[in-house]
Structures are given as C-alpha cells and as structure tokens.
FIKEKE-827946 format. One record per residue: residue in one letter; x, y, z of N, C-alpha, C in turn; residue number from 1. Coordinates in pm, whole numbers, plus 50000, padded with zeros to 5 digits. Layout:
<rs>
<r><r>A</r><n_east>X</n_east><n_north>Y</n_north><n_up>Z</n_up><ca_east>X</ca_east><ca_north>Y</ca_north><ca_up>Z</ca_up><c_east>X</c_east><c_north>Y</c_north><c_up>Z</c_up><k>NUM</k></r>
...
</rs>
This chain:
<rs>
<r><r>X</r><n_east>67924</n_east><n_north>44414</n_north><n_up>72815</n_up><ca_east>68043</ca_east><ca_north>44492</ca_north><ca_up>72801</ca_up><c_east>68155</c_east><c_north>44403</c_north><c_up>72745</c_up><k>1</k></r>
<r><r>X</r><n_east>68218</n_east><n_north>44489</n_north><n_up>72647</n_up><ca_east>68336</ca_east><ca_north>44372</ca_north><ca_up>72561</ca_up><c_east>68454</c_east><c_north>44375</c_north><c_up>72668</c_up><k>2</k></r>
<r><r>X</r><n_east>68512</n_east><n_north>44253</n_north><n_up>72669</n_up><ca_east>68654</ca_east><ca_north>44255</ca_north><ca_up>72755</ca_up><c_east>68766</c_east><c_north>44273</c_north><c_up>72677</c_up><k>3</k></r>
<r><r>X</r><n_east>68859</n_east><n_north>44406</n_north><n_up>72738</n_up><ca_east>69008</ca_east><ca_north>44412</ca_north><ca_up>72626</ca_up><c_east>69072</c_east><c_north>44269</c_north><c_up>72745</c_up><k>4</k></r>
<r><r>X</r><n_east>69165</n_east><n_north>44258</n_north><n_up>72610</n_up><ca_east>69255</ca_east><ca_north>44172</ca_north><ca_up>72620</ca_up><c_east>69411</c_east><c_north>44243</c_north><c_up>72590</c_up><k>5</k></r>
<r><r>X</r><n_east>69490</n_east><n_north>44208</n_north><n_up>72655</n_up><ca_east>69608</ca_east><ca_north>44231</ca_north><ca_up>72617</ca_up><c_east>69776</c_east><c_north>44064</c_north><c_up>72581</c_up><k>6</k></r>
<r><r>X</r><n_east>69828</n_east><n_north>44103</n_north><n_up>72555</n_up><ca_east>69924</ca_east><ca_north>44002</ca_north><ca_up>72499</ca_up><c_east>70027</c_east><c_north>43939</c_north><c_up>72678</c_up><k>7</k></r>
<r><r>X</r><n_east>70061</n_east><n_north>43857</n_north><n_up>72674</n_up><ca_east>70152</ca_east><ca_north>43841</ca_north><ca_up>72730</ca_up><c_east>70274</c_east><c_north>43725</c_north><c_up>72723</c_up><k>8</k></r>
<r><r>X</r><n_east>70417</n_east><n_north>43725</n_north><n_up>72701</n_up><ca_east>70490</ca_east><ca_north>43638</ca_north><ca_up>72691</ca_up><c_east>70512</c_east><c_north>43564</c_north><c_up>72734</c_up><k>9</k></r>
<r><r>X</r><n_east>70508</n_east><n_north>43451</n_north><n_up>72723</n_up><ca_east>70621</ca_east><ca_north>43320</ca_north><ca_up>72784</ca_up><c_east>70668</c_east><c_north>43214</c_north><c_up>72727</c_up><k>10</k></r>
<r><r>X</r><n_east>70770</n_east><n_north>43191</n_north><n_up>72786</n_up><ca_east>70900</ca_east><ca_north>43105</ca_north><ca_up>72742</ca_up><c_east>70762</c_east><c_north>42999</c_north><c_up>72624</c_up><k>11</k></r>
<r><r>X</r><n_east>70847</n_east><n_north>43004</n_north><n_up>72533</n_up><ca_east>70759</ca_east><ca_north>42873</ca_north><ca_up>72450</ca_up><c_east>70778</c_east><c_north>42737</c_north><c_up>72493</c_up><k>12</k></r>
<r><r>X</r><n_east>70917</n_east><n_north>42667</n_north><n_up>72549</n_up><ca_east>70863</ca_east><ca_north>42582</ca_north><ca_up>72614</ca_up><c_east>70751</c_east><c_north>42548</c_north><c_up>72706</c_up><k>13</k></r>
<r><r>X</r><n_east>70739</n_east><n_north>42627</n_north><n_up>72791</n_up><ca_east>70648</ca_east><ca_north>42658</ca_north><ca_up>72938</ca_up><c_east>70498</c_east><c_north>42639</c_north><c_up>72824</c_up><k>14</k></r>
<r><r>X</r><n_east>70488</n_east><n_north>42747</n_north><n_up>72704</n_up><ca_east>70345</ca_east><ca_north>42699</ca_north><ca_up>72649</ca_up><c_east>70315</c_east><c_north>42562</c_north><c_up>72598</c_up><k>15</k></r>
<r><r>X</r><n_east>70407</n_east><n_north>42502</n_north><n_up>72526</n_up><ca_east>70424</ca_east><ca_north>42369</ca_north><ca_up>72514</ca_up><c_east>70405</c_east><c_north>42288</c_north><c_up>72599</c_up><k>16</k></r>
<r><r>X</r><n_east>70443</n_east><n_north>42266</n_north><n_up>72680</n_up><ca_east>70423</ca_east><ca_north>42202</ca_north><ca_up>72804</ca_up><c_east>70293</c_east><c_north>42211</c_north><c_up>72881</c_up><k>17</k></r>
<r><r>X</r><n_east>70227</n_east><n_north>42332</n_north><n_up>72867</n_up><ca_east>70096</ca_east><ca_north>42360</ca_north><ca_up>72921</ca_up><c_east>69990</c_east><c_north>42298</c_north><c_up>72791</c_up><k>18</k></r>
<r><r>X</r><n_east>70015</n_east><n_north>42314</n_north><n_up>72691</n_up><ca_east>69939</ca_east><ca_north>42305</ca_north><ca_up>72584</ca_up><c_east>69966</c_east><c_north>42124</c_north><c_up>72580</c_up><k>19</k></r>
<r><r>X</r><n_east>70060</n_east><n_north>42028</n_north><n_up>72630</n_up><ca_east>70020</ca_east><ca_north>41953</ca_north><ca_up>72636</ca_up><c_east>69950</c_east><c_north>41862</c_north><c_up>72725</c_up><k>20</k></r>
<r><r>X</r><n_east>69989</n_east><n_north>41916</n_north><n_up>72868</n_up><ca_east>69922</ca_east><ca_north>41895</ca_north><ca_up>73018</ca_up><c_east>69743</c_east><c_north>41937</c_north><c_up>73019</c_up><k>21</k></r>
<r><r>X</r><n_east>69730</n_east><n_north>41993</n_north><n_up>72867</n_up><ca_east>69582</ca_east><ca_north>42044</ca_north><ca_up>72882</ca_up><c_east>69460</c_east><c_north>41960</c_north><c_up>72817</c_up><k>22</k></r>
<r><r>X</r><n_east>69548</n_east><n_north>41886</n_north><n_up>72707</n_up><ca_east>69477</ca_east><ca_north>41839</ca_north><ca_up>72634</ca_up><c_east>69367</c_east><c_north>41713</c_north><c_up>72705</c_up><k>23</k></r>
<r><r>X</r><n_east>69261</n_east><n_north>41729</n_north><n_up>72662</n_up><ca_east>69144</ca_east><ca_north>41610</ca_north><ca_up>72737</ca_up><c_east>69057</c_east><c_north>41650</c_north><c_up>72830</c_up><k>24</k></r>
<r><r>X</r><n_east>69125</n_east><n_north>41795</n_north><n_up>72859</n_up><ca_east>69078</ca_east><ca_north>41823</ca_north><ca_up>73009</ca_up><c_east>68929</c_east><c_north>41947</c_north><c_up>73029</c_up><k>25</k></r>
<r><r>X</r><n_east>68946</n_east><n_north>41962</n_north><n_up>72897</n_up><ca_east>68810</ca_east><ca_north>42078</ca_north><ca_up>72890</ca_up><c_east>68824</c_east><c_north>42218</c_north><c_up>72875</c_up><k>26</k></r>
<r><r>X</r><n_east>69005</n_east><n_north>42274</n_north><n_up>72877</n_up><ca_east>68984</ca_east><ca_north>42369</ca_north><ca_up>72863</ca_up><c_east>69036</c_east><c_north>42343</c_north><c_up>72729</c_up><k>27</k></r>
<r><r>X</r><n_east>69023</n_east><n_north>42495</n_north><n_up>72626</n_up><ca_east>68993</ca_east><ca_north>42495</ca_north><ca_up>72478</ca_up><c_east>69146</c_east><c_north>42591</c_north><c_up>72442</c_up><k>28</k></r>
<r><r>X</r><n_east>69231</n_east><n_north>42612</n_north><n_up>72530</n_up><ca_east>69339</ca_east><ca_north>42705</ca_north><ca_up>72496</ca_up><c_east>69444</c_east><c_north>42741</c_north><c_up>72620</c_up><k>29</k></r>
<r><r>X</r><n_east>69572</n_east><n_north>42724</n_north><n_up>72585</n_up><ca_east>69648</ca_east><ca_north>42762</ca_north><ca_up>72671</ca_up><c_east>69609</c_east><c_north>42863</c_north><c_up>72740</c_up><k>30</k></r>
<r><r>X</r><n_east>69530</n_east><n_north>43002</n_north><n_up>72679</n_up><ca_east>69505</ca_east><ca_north>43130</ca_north><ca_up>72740</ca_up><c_east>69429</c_east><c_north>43111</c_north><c_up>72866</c_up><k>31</k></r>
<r><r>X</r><n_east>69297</n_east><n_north>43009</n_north><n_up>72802</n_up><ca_east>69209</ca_east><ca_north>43001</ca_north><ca_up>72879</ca_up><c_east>69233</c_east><c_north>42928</c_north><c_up>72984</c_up><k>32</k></r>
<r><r>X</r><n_east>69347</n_east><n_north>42817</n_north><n_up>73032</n_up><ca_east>69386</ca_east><ca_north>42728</ca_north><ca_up>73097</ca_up><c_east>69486</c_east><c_north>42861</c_north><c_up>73205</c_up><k>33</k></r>
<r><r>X</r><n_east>69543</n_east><n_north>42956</n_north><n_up>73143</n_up><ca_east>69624</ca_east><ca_north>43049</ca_north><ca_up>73205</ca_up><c_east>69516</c_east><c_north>43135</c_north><c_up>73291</c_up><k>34</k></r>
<r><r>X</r><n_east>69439</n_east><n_north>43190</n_north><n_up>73227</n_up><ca_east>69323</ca_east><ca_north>43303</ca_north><ca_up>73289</ca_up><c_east>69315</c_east><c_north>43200</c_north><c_up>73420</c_up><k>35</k></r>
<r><r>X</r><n_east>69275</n_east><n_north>43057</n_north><n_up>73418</n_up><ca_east>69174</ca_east><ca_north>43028</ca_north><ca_up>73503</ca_up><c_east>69304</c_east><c_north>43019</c_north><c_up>73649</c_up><k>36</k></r>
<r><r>X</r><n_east>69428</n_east><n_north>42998</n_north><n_up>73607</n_up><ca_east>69527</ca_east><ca_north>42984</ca_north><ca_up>73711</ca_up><c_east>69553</c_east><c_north>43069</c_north><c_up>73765</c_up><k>37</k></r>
<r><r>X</r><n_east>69582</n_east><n_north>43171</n_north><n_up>73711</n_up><ca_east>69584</ca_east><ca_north>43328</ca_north><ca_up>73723</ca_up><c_east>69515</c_east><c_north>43359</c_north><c_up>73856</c_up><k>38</k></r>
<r><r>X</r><n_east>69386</n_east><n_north>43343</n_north><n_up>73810</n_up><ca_east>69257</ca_east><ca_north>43412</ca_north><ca_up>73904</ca_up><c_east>69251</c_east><c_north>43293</c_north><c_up>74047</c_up><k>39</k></r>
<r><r>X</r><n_east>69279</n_east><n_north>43179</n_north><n_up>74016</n_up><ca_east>69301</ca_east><ca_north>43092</ca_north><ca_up>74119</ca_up><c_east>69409</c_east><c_north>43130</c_north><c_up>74186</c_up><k>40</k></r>
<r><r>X</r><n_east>69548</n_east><n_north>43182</n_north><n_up>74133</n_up><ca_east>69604</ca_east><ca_north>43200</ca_north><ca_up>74269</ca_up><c_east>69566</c_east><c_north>43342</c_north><c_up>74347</c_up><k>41</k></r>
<r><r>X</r><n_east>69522</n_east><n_north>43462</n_north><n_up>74226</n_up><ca_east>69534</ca_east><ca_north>43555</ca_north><ca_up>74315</ca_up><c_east>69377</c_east><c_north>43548</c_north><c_up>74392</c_up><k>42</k></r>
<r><r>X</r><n_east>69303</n_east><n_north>43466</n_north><n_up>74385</n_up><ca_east>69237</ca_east><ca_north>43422</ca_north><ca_up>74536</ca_up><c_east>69227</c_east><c_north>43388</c_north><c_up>74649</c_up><k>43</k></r>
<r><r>X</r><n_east>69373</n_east><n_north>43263</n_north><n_up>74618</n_up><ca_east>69443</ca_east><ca_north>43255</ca_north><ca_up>74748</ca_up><c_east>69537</c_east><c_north>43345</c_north><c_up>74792</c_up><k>44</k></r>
<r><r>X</r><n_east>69591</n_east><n_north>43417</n_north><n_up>74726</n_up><ca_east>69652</ca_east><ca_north>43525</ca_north><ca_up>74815</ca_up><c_east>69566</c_east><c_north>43599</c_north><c_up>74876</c_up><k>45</k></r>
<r><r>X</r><n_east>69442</n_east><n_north>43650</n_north><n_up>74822</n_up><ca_east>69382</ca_east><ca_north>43704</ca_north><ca_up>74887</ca_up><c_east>69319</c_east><c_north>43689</c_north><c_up>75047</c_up><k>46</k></r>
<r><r>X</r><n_east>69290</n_east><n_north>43535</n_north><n_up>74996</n_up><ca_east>69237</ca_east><ca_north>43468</ca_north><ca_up>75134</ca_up><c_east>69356</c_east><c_north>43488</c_north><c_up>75259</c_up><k>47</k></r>
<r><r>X</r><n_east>69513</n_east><n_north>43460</n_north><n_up>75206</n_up><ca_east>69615</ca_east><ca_north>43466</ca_north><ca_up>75261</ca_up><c_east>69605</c_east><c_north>43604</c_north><c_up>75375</c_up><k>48</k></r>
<r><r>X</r><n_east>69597</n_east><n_north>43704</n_north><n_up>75288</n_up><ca_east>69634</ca_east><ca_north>43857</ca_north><ca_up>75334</ca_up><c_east>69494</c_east><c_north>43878</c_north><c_up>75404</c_up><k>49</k></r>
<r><r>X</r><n_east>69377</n_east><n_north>43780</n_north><n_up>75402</n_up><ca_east>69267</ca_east><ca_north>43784</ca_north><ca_up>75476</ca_up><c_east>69301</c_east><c_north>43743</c_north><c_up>75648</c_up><k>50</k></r>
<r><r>X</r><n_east>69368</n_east><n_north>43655</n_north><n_up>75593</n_up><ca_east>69392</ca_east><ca_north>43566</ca_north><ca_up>75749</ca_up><c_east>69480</c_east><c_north>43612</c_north><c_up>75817</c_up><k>51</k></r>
<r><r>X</r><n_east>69606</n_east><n_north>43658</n_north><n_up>75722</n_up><ca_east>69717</ca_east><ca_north>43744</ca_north><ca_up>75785</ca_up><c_east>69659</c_east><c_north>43858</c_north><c_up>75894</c_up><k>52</k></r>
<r><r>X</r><n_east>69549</n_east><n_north>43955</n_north><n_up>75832</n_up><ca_east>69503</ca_east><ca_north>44082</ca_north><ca_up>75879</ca_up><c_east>69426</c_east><c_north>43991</c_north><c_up>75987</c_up><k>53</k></r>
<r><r>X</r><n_east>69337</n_east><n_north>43944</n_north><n_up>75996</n_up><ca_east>69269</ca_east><ca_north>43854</ca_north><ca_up>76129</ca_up><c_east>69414</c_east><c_north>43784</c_north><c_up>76232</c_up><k>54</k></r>
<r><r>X</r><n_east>69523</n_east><n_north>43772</n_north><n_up>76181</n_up><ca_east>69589</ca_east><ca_north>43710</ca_north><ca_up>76299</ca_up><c_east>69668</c_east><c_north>43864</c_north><c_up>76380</c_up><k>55</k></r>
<r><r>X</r><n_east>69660</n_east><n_north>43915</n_north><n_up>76301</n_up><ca_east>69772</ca_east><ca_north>44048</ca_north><ca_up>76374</ca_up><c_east>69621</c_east><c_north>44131</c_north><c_up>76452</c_up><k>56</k></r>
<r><r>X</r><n_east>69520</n_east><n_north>44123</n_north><n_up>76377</n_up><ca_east>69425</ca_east><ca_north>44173</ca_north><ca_up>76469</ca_up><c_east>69374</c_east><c_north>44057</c_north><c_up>76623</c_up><k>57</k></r>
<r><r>X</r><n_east>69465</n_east><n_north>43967</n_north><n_up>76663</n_up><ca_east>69418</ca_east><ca_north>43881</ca_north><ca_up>76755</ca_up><c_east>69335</c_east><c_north>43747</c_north><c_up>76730</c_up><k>58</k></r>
<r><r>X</r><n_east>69234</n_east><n_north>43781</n_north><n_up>76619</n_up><ca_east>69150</ca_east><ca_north>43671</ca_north><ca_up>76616</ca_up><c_east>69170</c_east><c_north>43521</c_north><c_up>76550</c_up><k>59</k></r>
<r><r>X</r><n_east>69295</n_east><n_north>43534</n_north><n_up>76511</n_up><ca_east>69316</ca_east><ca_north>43399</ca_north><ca_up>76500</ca_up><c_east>69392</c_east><c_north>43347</c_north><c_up>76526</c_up><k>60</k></r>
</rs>
C-alpha cells in the first residue's frame, strides 16, 4: 500500500540546524530524521497516558 504524504512547515532555521545535526548519522533527510522523532515522542506519550491510567486505577 502507497503512503500519502503531506507537506509541513518549519522555521528554516530549525531545518538548517537539523540538516546539520544530521549529517554522518544515517539518516538520508531532514524528513526522515523528523518522521523518526515524531513517532518517538508520540510513544512516549503514549506510554505516559499508559501509566497515568494504571496510577489513578491504584496499581501503581
């Protein structure tokens, strides 16, 4: 299945700055360096709102 993509802005410094913090490191594109942060934090939130719901339910 093909994946849409859509556009998103930011400050061109902020890409600059990422685009140079990236270089050496294996990823091949600011985008791709963004996707992977992206999905990393909203994991930990997830985990967050995991633990949250376990402490109000008692168990932790």
């Amino acid at each position: 299945m093909k994946k849409e993509y859509v556009t998103i802005s930011i400050p061109k410094e902020l890409y600059e700055n990422v685009k140079r913090s990236i270089e050496g490191t294996g990823f091949r594109s600011v985008t791709e360096f963004m996707v992977f942060v992206t999905r990393q934090m909203l994991i930990h939130r997830d985990k967050d709102e995991v633990k949250d719901r376990l402490k109000a339910l008692g168990y932790l």
